[in-house]
C-alpha positions in Angstrom: 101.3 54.2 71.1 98.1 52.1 71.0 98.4 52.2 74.9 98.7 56.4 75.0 95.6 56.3 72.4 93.3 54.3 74.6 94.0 56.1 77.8 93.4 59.4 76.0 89.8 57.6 75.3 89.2 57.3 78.8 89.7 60.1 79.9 87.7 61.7 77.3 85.2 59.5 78.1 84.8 60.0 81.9 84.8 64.0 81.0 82.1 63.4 79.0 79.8 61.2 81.1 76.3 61.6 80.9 74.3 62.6 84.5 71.0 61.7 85.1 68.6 63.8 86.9 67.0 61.4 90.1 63.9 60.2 89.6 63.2 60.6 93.4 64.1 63.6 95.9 63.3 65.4 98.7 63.1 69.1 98.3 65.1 72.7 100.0 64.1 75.4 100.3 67.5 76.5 100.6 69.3 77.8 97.5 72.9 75.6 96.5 75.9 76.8 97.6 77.9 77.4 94.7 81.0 78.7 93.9 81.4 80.9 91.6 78.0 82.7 93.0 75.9 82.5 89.7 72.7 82.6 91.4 70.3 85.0 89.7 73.2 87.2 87.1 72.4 88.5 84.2 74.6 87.4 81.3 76.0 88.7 77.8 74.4 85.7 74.9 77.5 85.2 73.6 79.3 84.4 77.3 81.2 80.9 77.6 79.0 78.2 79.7 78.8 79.5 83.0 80.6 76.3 85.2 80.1 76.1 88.6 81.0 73.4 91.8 78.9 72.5 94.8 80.4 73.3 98.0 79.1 71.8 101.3 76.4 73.5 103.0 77.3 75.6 105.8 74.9 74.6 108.3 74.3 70.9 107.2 77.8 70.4 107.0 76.6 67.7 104.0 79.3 65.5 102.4 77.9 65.3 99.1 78.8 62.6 97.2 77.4 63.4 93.7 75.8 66.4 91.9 73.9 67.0 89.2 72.6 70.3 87.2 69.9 70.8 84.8 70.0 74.0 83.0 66.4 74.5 81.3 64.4 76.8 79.3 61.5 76.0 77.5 61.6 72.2 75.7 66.1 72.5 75.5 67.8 71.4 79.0 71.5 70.6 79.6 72.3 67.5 82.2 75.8 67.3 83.9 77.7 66.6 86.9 78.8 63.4 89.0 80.8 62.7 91.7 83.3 65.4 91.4 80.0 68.1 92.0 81.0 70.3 89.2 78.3 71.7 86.8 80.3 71.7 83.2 77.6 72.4 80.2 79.0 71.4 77.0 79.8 74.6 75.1 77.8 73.8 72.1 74.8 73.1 73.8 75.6 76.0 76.3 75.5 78.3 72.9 72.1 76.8 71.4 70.0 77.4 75.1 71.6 81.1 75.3 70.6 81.7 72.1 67.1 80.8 72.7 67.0 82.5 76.0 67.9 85.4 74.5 65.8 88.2 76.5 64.8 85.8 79.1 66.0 83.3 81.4 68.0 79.9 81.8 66.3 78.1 85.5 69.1 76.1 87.5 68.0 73.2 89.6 70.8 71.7 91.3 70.6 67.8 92.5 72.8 66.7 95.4 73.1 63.3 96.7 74.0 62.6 100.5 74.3 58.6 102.6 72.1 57.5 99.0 69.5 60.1 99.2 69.0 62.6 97.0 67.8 66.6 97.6 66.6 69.0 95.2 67.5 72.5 96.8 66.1 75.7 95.6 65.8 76.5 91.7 67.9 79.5 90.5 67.9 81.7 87.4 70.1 82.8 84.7 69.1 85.7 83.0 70.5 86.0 79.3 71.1 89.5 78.1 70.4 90.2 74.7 73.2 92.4 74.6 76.5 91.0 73.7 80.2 91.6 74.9 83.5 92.3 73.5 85.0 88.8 72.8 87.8 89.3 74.6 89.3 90.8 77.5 93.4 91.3 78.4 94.9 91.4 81.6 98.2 90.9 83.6 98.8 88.7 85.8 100.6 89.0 88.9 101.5 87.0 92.2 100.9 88.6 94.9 104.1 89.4 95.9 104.8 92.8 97.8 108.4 93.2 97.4 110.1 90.9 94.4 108.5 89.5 91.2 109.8 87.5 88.4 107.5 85.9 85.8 104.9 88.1 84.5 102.9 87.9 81.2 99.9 90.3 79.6 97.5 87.5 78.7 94.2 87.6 76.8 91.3 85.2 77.6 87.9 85.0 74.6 84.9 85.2 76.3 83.3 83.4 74.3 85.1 80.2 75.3 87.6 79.0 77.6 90.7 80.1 75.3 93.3 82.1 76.8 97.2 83.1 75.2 100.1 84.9 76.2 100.4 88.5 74.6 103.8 89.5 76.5 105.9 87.7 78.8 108.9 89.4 80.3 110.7 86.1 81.1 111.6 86.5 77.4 113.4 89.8 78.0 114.7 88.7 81.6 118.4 87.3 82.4 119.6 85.4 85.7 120.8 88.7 86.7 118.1 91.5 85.3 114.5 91.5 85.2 111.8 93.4 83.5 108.5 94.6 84.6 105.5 94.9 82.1 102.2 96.6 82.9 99.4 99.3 81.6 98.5 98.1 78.8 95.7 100.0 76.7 94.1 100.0 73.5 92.7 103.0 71.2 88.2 102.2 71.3 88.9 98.0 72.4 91.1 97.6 68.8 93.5 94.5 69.4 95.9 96.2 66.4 96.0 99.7 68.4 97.7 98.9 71.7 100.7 99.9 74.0 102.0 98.9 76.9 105.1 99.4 79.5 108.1 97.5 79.7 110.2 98.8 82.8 114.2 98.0 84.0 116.2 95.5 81.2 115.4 96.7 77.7 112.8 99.1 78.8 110.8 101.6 77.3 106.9 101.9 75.8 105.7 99.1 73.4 103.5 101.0 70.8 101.0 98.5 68.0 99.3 100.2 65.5 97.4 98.9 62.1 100.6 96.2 61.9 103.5 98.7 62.7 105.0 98.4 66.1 107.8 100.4 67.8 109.5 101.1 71.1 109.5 104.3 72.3 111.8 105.9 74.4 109.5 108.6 76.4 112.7 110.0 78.6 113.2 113.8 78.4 114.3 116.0 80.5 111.2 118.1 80.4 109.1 115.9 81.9 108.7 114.3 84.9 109.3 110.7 83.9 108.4 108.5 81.1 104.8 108.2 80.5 102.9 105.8 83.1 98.9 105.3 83.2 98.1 105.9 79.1 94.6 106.4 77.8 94.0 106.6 73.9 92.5 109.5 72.4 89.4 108.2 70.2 90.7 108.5 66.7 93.8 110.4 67.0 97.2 109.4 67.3 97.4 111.0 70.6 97.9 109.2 74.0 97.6 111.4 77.4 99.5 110.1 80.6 100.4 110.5 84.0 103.8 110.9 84.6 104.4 109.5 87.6 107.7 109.5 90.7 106.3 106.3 92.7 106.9 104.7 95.6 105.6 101.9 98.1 105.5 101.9 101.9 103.9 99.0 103.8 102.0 98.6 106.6 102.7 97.0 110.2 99.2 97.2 112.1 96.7 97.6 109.3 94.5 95.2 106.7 96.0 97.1 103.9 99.2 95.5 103.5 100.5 98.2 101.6 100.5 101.7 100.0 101.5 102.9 97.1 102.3 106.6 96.6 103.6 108.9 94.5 105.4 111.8 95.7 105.4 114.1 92.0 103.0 113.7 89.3 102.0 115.7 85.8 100.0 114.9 83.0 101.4 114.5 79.7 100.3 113.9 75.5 102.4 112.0 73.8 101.9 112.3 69.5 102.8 109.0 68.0 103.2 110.5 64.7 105.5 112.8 65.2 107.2 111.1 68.3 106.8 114.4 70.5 105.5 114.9 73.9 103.8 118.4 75.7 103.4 118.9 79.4 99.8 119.7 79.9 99.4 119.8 83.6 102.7 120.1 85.8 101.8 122.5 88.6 103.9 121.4 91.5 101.0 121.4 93.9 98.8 118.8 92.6 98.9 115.1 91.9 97.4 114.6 88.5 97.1 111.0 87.5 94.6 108.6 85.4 93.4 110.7 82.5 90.7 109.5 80.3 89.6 110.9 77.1 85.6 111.6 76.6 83.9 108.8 73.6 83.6 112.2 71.6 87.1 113.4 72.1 87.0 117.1 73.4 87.2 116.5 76.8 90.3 114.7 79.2 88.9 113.5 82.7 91.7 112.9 85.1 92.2 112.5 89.1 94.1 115.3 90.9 95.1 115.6 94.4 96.7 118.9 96.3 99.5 118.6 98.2 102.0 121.0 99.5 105.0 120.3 100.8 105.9 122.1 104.5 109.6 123.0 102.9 107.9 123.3 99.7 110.4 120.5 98.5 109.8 117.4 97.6 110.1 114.6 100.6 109.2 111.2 100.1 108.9 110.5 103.8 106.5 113.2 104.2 104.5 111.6 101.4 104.0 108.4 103.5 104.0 110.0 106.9 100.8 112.2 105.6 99.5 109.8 103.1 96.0 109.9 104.8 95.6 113.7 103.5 96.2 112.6 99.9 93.0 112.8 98.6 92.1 113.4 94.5 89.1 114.6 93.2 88.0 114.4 89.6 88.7 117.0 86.6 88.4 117.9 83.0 89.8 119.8 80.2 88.8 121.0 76.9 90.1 119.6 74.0 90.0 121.1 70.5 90.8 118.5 67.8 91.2 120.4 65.3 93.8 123.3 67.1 94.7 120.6 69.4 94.8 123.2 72.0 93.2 122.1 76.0 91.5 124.6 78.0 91.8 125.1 81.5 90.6 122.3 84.2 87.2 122.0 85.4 86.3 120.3 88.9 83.5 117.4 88.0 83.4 115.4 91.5 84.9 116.9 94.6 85.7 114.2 96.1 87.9 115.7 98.5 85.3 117.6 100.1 83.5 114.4 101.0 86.6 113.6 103.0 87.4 110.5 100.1 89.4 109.9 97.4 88.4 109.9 93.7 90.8 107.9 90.9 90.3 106.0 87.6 87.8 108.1 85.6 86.4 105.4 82.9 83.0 106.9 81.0 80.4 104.8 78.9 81.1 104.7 75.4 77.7 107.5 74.8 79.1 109.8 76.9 76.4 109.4 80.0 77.8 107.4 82.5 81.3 108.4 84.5 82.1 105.6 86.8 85.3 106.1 89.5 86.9 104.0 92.5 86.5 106.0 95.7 88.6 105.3 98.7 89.5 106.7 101.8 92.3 108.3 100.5 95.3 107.7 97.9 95.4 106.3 94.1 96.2 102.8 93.9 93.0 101.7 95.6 93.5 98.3 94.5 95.3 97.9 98.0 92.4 99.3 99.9 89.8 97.0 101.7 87.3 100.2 101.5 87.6 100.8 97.8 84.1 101.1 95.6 82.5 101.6 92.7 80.5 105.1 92.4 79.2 106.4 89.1 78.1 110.5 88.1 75.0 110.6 85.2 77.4 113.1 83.1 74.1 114.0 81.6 72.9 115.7 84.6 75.9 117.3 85.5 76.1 118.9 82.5 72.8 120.7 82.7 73.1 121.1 86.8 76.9 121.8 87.1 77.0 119.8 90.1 77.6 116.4 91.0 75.7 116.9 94.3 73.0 114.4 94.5 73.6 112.4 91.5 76.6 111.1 92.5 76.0 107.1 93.5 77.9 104.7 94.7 76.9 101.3 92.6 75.7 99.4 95.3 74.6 96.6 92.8 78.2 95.8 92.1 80.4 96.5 95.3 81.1 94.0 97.9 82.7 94.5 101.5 86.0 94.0 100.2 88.2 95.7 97.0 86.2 97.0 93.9 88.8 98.9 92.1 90.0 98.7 88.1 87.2 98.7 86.0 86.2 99.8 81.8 83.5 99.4 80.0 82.6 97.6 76.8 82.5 98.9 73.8 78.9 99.5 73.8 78.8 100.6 77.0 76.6 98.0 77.9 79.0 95.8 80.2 81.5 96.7 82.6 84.6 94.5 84.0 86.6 95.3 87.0 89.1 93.6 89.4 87.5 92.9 93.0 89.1 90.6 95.7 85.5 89.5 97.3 86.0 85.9 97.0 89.2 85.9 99.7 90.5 89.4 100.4 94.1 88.0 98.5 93.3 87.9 94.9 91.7 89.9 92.2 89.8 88.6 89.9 87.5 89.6 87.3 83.4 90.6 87.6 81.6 91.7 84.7 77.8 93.2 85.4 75.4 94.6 82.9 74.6 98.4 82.8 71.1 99.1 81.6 70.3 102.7 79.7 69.5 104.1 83.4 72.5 103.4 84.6 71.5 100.5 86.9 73.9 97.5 87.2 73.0 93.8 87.8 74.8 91.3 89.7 78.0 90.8 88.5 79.4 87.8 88.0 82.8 86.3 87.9 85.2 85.1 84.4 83.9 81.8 83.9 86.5 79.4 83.5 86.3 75.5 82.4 87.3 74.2 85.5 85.2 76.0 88.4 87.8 75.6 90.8 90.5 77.3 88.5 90.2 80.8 90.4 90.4 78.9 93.9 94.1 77.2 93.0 95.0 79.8 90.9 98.0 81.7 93.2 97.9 84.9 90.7 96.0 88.2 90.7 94.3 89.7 87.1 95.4 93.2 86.8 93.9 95.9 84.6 91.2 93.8 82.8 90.7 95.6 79.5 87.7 94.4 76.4 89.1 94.2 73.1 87.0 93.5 69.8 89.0 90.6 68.9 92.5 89.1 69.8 96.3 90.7 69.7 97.9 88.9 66.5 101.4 89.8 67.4 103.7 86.9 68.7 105.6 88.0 72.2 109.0 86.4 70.5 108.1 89.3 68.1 107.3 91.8 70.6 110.4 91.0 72.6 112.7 91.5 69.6 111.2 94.8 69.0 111.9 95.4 73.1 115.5 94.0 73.0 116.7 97.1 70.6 117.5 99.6 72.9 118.8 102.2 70.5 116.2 104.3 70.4 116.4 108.0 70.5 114.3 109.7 73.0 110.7 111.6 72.4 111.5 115.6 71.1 109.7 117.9 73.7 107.6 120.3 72.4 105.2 123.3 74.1 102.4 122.6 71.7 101.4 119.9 70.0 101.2 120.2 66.1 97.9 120.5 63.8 
C-alpha cells in the first residue's frame, strides 16, 4: 500500500512541476507553432484553461527539448511547461486571470529551448469575452467507420472544466448477435431535463426526458413516412417537428468524399408529446423536406427542401444516387399559430438552389436575427463534403427586403478549406459550436467562435481538453455538438431499462393537432 501511495506522489508531483521562464533568450519574430491553433481567439470567461503543445517548426525543423509558457495580464501570470512542451495552466489560476481579463486580453509568450539555447518566438493574445457560454455541450461519438459500427455513446463534456460522462451508451442495449444505433439527440431551449434522442435496430424507438418523466416512444404509423428522424423542440410547447426520413448511403470510388448519404423520400412531421399523436405537415411527393427548426419566438418552422421528380414518377433508389448531384435544397418557412396550432403555407427564405448549391441545417440566434446554414455543392448530409461551409442570412433584413439577395454571407471568419457542417448556437446567441474536420480531413471535432450583435464571428477555436494532444490520438469523431445549461442527471443503466421495454403502442395519427 505504502508503495502504491508514494508512486501516486510522484506522479503528482512531476504533473505539477514548476517552469521557470529563462533568464536569457534570443528572440522570433515568428509566432509558435502550436497545436490546438489558439493564437489570437476570442474566449467565453468561464471556458476551461486553454492547453496547448509545441510542435516543431516547419522550416527550422527544431527539436525542442523543453517549453515553457507564460500567460500574463497585468501584475497575475501563469508559468508551465517542461520537457514534454505542453502548456497546462492550473485551472484555478486559469479561472482567477480570466476573470480579470474579462473584456480584455491574456498575452502568450512561448519559451522553447533547442542544443541549450533558449528562443523567445513571437507574443500571442487571448482575448477574454465577457460573455459567457452554456456549461456544457453533448455530442456522439462515432469511429469513423463507413460501413459497421459497434460501440457508441451520447456523451456530455462541462466547459468549464475538463469533465466529461456518458449520457447513453448502446453497448448496454447491444447483444453478440444485435446491435443498436443511437443518434439526434436534442433538447427543448439547452434544458438537460428536456431531451430526446433515437435509438435504432434492438429495442428501438425514441427516448423522450422531460421535467423527470421519461418514456419510449414508438413513432411507427402507417401514415407516415417513417419514424421521426432529425427533431427540433418547439420553444415552450410540448411539440417536436421532424423529418421523416427513407435513407440510404452510396460510396464513392474516385472522389475525396468517401461517401454520400441520401435519402430517396422525405416529409416533415409534429409529433405532440402529450397526447402521443403525430400530423403530417409537409408530405408532397416531389420535395425532400428535412432539418426543421423552430423560430426563438415560436410562430415560425424553418426547414431545408429539395425537388426531385422521379422520371417514372416512382420512387428509385438507384436513380437517387445516379442523379445525386441535382439534389439540391433551399431553405423554407411556415407559419405557426400557437394558440390554433394551425401552420400556414411555406415561404422560400434562401434559394439556394438557384445559386447552383445546396442549403441544410437551418439553426437561428436565440433573438431571432441571425439564420446560419451549411451550404454544399449539393445533398444534406454535408458532413461528408470537403466543400461544405458556414453561411449566415440577417433575418432582420430579410424581413423588411423579402429577399436574401445581398445579405446572404458566407462566414468567412469561421470556415476553413475542409468540412464546416453541424453547428447551434448558445443560449444567448452569443456563441456558436459546430463540427469541422480542419485539423486532418478524418475527424470532426468541435470549434466554438464568438458572434458579436453584428453578426461578425471571431476565430474559432477548438474544445479544450486537459491533455493537448487528446484530439490527435483520439480515433473518434464528435457528432451533433449541442449547449445545454447544465448536465443530463439520468443514469444510461436507467435509460436503457426504459429502452429495453418494447411494449409500447405506436403514436395515434391525427390530421390536426389538438388546442
Amino acid at each position: 500500500m505504502k508503495k502504491y501511495l508514494l508512486l501516486t506522489i510522484i506522479v503528482l508531483l512531476a504533473a505539477c512541476k514548476q517552469a521557470t521562464v529563462p533568464t536569457e533568450y534570443a528572440k522570433s519574430d515568428q509566432l509558435p507553432e502550436i497545436y490546438p491553433d489558439y493564437i489570437d481567439v476570442t474566449v467565453p470567461v468561464n471556458i476551461a484553461p486553454l492547453t496547448f503543445e509545441l510542435l516543431p517548426s516547419p522550416a527550422k525543423k527544431a527539436d525542442f527539448t523543453q517549453m515553457v509558457a507564460r500567460y500574463r495580464f497585468d501584475d497575475e501570470e501563469i508559468v508551465c511547461g517542461g520537457d514534454d512542451l505542453k502548456a497546462c495552466p492550473d485551472i484555478d489560476q486559469w479561472k482567477e486571470i480570466a476573470e480579470k481579463a474579462k473584456g480584455k486580453a491574456i498575452q502568450v509568450e512561448v519559451y522553447a529551448e533547442n542544443d541549450g539555447q533558449w528562443t523567445q518566438f513571437k507574443p500571442f493574445q487571448i482575448f477574454v469575452s465577457p460573455d459567457s457560454i452554456d456549461s456544457y455541450i453533448s455530442y456522439r461519438l462515432i469511429s469513423p467507420s463507413y460501413v459497421v459500427y459497434e460501440e457508441l455513446t451520447l456523451n456530455q463534456r462541462c466547459l468549464e472544466n475538463y469533465d466529461e460522462s456518458v449520457i447513453v451508451s448502446n453497448m448496454l442495449c447491444s447483444d453478440e448477435i444485435d446491435g443498436q444505433c443511437v443518434n439526434c439527440h436534442n433538447y427543448q431551449q439547452q434544458n438537460p431535463e428536456r431531451f430526446q434522442f433515437h435509438a435504432r435496430q434492438k429495442h428501438g424507438g425514441t427516448f423522450v426526458a422531460y421535467d423527470g418523466e421519461y418514456k419510449k416512444v414508438n413513432m411507427k404509423n402507417d401514415s407516415i413516412l417513417s419514424a421521426g428522424v432529425y427533431p427540433s423542440w418547439h420553444p415552450w410547447l410540448k411539440l417536436i417537428a421532424y423529418s421523416t426520413n427513407k435513407t440510404m448511403q452510396s460510396f464513392h470510388t474516385r472522389d475525396l468524399n468517401k461517401i454520400e448519404v441520401l435519402d430517396s423520400e422525405s416529409d416533415l412531421i409534429v409529433y405532440d408529446l402529450e397526447r402521443n399523436e403525430v400530423i403530417n405537415i409537409e408530405n408532397d411527393p416531389h420535395e425532400f423536406e428535412i432539418f426543421p427548426f423552430w423560430a426563438p419566438d415560436g410562430r415560425m418552422l424553418y426547414y431545408g427542401s429539395a425537388h426531385f421528380e422521379y422520371e417514372a414518377d416512382t420512387v428509385n433508389t438507384g436513380e437517387t444516387v445516379a442523379r445525386n448531384k441535382e439534389i439540391k435544397y433551399s431553405i423554407y418557412r411556415k407559419t405557426f399559430d400557437p394558440e390554433t396550432r394551425e401552420f400556414g403555407p411555406r415561404e422560400m427564405v434562401i434559394d439556394a438552389a438557384s445559386m447552383g448549391k445546396s442549403a441544410t441545417l437551418p439553426r437561428i440566434s436565440p433573438d431571432g436575427r441571425w439564420l446560419m446554414v451549411t451550404l454544399g455543392e449539393w445533398g444534406c448530409f454535408h458532413i461528408w463534403h470537403r466543400d461544405a461551409d458556414l453561411w449566415m442570412l440577417d433575418l432582420q433584413a430579410f424581413n423588411e427586403s423579402g429577399t436574401s439577395e445581398g445579405i446572404f454571407r458566407p462566414v468567412e471568419e469561421i470556415n476553413s478549406d475542409n468540412v464546416e457542417s453541424y453547428h447551434t448556437w448558445s443560449s444567448t446567441g452569443r456563441w456558436v459550436v459546430f463540427s469541422s474536420r480542419r485539423a486532418d480531413g478524418n475527424y470532426t471535432r468541435p470549434f466554438i467562435a464568438h458572434i458579436d450583435a453584428d453578426g461578425k464571428a471571431s476565430k474559432p477555436f477548438e474544445l479544450p481538453c486537459a491533455d493537448p494532444d487528446f484530439h490527435r490520438q483520439f480515433m473518434k469523431s464528435y457528432n451533433i455538438p449541442e449547449f445545454m445549461r447544465g448536465p443530463v442527471t439520468i443514469t444510461p443503466q436507467q435509460i436503457a431499462d426504459i429502452l429495453k421495454n418494447d411494449d409500447i403502442p405506436p403514436v395515434k395519427y391525427v390530421n390536426k393537432l389538438s388546442k
